[in-house]
C-alpha positions in Angstrom: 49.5 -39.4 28.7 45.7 -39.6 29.0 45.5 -35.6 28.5 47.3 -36.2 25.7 45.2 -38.9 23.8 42.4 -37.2 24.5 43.5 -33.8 22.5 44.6 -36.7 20.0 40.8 -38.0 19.5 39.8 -34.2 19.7 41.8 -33.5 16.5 40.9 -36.2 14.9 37.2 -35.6 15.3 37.7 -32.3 13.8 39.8 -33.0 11.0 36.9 -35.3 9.3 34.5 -32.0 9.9 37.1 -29.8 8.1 36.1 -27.8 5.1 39.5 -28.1 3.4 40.3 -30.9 1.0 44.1 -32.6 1.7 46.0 -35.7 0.3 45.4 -37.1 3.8 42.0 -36.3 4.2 39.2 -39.0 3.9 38.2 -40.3 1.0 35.9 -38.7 -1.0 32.8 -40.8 -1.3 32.9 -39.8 2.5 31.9 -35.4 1.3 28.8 -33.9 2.6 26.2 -33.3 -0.3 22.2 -32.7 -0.2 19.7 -35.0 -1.2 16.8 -32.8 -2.1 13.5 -34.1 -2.8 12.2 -34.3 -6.5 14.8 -32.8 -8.8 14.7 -34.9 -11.4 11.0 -34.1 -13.3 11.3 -36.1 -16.2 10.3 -39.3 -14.6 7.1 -38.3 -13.4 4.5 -36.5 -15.7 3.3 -33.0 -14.0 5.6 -33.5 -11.3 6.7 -30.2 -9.3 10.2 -29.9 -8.4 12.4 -27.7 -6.3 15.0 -26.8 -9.3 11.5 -26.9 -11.5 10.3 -23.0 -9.5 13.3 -21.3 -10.9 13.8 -20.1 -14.3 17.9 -20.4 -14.3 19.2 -23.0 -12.0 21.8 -20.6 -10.5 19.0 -18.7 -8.8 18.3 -22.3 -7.1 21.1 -22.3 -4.3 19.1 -22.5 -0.7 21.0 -21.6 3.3 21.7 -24.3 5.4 23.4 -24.6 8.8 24.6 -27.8 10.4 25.4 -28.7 14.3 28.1 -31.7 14.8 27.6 -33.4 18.1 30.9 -35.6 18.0 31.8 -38.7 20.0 33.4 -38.3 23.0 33.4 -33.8 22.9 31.1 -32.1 25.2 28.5 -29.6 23.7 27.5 -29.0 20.1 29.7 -27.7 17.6 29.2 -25.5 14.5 29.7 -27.7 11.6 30.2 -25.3 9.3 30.8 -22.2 11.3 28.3 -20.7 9.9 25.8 -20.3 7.0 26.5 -22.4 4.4 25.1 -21.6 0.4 23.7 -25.3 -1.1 24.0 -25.0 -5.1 23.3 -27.8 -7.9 25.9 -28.7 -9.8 24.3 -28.7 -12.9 23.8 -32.3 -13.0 23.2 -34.8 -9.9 24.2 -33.2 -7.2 23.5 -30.2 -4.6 26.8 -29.5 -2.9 28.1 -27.1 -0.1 30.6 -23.9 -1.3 33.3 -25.4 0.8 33.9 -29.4 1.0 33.1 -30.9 4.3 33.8 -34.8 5.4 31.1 -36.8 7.9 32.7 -37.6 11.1 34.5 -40.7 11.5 33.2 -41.4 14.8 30.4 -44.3 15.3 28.1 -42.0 17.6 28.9 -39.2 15.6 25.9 -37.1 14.2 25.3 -33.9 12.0 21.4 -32.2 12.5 20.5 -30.0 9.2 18.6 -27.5 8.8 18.2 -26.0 5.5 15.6 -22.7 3.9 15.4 -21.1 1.2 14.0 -16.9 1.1 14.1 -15.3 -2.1 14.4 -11.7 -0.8 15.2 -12.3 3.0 18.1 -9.7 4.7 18.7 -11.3 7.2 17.1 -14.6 5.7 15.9 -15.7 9.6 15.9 -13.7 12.6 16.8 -16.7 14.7 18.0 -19.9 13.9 18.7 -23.1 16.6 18.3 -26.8 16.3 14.8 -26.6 17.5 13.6 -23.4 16.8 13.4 -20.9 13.6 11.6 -17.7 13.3 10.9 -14.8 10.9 10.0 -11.2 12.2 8.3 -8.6 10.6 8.9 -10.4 7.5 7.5 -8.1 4.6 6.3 -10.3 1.7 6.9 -9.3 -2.1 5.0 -10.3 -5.0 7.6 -12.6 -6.0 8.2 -14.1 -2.7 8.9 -17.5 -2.1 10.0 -18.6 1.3 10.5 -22.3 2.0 11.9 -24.4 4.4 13.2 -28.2 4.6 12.3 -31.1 7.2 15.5 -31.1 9.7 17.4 -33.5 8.9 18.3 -35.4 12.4 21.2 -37.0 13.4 22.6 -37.6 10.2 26.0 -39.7 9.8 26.2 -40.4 6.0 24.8 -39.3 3.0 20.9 -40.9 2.4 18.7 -41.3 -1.0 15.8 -40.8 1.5 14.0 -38.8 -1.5 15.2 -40.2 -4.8 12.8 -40.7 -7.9 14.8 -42.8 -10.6 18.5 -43.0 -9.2 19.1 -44.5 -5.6 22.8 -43.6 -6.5 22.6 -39.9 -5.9 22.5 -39.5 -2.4 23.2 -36.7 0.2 21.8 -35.0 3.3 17.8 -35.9 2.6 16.1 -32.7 2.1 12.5 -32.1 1.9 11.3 -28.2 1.1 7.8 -27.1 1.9 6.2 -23.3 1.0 5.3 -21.1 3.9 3.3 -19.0 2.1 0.1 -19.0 0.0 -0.1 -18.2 -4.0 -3.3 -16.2 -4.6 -4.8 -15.1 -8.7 -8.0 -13.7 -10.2 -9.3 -14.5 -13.4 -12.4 -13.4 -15.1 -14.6 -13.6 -18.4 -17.7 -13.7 -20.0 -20.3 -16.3 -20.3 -21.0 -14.9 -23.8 -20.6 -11.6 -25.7 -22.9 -11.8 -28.2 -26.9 -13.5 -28.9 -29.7 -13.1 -31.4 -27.8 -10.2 -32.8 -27.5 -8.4 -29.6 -22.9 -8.2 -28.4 -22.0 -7.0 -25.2 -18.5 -5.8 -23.9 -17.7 -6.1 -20.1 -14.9 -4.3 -19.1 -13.4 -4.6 -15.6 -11.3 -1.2 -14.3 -9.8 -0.6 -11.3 -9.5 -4.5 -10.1 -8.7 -4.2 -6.1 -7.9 -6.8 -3.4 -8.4 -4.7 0.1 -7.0 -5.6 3.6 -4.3 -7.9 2.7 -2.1 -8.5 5.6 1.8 -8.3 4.2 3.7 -8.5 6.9 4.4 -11.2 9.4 6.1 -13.2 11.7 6.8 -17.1 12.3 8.1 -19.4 14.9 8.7 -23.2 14.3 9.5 -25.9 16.4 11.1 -29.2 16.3 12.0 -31.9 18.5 14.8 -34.6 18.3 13.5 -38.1 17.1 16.3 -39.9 18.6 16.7 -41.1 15.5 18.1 -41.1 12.0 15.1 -39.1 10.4 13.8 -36.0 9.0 10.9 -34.2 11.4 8.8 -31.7 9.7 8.4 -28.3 11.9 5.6 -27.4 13.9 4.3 -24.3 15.9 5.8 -23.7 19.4 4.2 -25.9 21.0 5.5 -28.8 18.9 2.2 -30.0 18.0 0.1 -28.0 15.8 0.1 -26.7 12.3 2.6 -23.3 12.1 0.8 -20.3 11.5 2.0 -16.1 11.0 1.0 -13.7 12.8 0.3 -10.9 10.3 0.1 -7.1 10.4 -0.1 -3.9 7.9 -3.0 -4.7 6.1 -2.9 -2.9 2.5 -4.8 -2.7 -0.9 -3.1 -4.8 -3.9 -3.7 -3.6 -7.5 -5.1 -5.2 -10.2 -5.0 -5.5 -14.2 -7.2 -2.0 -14.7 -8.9 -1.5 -18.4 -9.8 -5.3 -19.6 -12.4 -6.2 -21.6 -13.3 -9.9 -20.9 -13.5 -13.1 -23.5 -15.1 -16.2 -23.0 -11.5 -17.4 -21.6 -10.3 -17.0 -18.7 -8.6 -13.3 -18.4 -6.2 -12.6 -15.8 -7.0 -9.4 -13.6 -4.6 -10.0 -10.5 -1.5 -12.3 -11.5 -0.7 -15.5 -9.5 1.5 -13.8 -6.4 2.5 -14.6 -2.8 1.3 -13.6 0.1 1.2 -14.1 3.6 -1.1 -17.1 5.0 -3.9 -15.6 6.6 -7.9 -15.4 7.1 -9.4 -14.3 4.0 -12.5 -12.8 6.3 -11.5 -9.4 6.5 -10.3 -9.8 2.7 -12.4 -8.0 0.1 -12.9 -7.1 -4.2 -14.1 -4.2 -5.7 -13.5 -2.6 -9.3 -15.2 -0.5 -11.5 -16.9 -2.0 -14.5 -18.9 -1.4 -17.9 -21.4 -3.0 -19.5 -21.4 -2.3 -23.5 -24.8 -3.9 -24.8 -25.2 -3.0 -28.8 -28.5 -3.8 -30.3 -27.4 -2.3 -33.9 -24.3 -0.3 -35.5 -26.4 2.9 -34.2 -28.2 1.9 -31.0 -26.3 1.0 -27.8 -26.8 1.3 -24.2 -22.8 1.2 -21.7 -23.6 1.4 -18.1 -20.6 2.0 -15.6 -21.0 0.4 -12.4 -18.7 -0.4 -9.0 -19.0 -3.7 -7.9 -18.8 -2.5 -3.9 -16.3 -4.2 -1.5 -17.2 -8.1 -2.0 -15.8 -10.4 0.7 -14.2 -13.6 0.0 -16.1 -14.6 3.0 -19.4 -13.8 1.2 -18.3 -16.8 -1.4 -15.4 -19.3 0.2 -17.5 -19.8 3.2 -15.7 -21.9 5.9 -12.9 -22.0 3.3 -11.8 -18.3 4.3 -8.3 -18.7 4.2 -5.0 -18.7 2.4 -2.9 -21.8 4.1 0.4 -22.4 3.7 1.4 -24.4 0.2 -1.9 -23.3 -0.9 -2.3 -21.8 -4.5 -5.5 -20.3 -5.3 -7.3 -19.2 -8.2 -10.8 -16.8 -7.9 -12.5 -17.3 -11.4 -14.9 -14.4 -11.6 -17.6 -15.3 -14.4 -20.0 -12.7 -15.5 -23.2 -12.7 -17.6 -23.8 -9.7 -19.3 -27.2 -10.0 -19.7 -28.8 -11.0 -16.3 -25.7 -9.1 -15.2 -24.6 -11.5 -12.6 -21.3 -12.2 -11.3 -20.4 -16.2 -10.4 -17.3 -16.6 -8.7 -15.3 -20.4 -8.4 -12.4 -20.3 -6.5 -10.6 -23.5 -6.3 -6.9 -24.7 -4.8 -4.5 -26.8 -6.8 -4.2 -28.9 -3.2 -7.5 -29.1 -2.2 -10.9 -30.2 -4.4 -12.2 -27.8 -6.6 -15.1 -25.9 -4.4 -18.2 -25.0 -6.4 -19.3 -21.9 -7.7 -21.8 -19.5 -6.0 -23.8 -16.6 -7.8 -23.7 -13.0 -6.5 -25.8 -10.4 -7.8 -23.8 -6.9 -8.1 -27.2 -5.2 -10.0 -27.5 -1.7 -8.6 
């Protein structure tokens, strides 16, 4: 008899983790949805969302797995046997392919983990309640790779990260970028002066020894409590970082002639976080100075290989949920390159002069 109550309380336990919706299943107020952070933008001016990176909201749908450690059943259990594809429904809510019921039992508890990468096959190579990892992950112009605070021991659904609407509630789920947004602008200080124009052109624009492919390990710990832990490196303590190979040369916009605005001559793109030490420019350029319609004087230079070193400093480095901009500002006439790059997370660092004058 107690052998058989037992089984009794197993099947229970495992009928309020089942994917399949019944007329005797629980109620529905009791179906596992996500709570992600910030997807409502319209009640916070410049506010950056996770629906707000992507273009149609279909594309938005992020991998999660969950582990059910039940009351009363030895181990931990695969809550929903595998993978599970998180999509927004278009309105208020980010919901599992399959519907899935919390556990009824009082120590019951679900642990999330949840990423999202763009052009990942396999998205991780290993995946555990404490432990993720990417290897040899090669990384795409378009890239975006981001991965959500585990969710521990979970046994309802929260509104741990709601703006306007405490109502809309699910597992809480908080994304952060592992990778680094990089651009280079340029243009002119003027193109023209007491009746003297010039015309800079930049060819041949050229960032050299990128590293583009890596590999990541993360770490997490349980909180012993209800909470969401963000993930470390393995040793549980410090900030993650790739280790990155295959260093390569990324092109450039080739042929512009730079305005007084900014001009873009490498578009805003991912890449792996690294040390920008080893990182360096070059491009070929011309200098068009006209004095009158029939006297002129173009001289065709090559900037040499410029490290960002020479110009960031201490701040030689592309960090994760970083996004750079290099503002390259020429004058023609002293023909003099200033350079500004600046971070939208960190405070705008100021410009320093480098002289590329043969």
């Amino acid at each position: 008899m107690k052998i058989y109550r037992n089984i009794i309380t197993l099947l229970a336990l495992l009928t309020a983790a089942a994917c399949t919706k019944s007329e005797n299943g629980p109620v529905p107020d009791k179906e596992v949805s996500y709570r992600v952070a910030d997807i409502k933008v319209r009640t916070k001016a410049g506010e950056v969302s996770f629906l707000g990176e992507f273009a149609d909201p279909s594309d938005a749908a992020f991998s999660s797995v969950a582990y059910l450690h039940g009351q009363g059943v030895a181990g931990v259990q695969d809550f929903y046997n595998g993978v599970e594809t998180i999509s927004w429904d278009g309105s208020d809510r980010w919901a599992p392919s399959a519907t899935y019921y919390w556990p009824k039992g009082a120590e019951s508890y679900v642990n999330f983990i949840s990423w999202y990468d763009k052009n990942g096959t396999p998205d991780l190579a290993s995946i555990s309640e404490t432990s993720l990892s990417w290897t040899g992950r090669s990384i795409a112009a378009d890239e975006n790779i981001m991965v959500a605070d585990l969710a521990w021991r979970c046994k309802a659904n929260a509104s741990t990260y709601h703006i306007d609407d405490p109502s809309v509630v699910g597992v809480p789920t908080l994304f952060r970028h592992l990778l680094s947004r990089v651009a280079f602008t340029g243009k002119v200080t003027k193109t023209s002066d007491a009746g003297t124009t010039w015309a800079v052109t930049i060819k041949n624009f050229t960032l050299k020894n990128v590293l583009s492919t890596g590999s990541l390990v993360l770490s997490n710990a349980d909180p012993s409590t209800t909470q969401t832990v963000e993930w470390k490196a393995q040793d549980g303590v410090s900030a993650p970082s790739w280790t990155g190979s295959n260093p390569v040369n990324v092109s450039g916009i080739n042929n512009v002639t730079l305005g007084t605005s900014d001009t873009v001559l490498l578009p805003m793109r991912s890449f792996l976080p690294q040390s920008a030490s080893a990182i360096s420019i070059n491009f070929d350029y011309t200098i068009r100075t006209t004095y009158s319609a029939n006297h002129y004087l173009e001289e065709s230079k090559n900037s040499g290989d410029i490290l960002l070193s020479s110009f960031i400093g201490t701040n030689a480095s592309w960090d994760m949920n970083k996004m750079i901009t290099y503002k390259l500002t020429f004058n023609p006439e002293a023909q003099i390159i200033e350079i500004d790059p600046y971070s939208t997370s960190w405070t705008t660092m100021p410009a320093q002069t480098i002289s590329i004058e043969e």
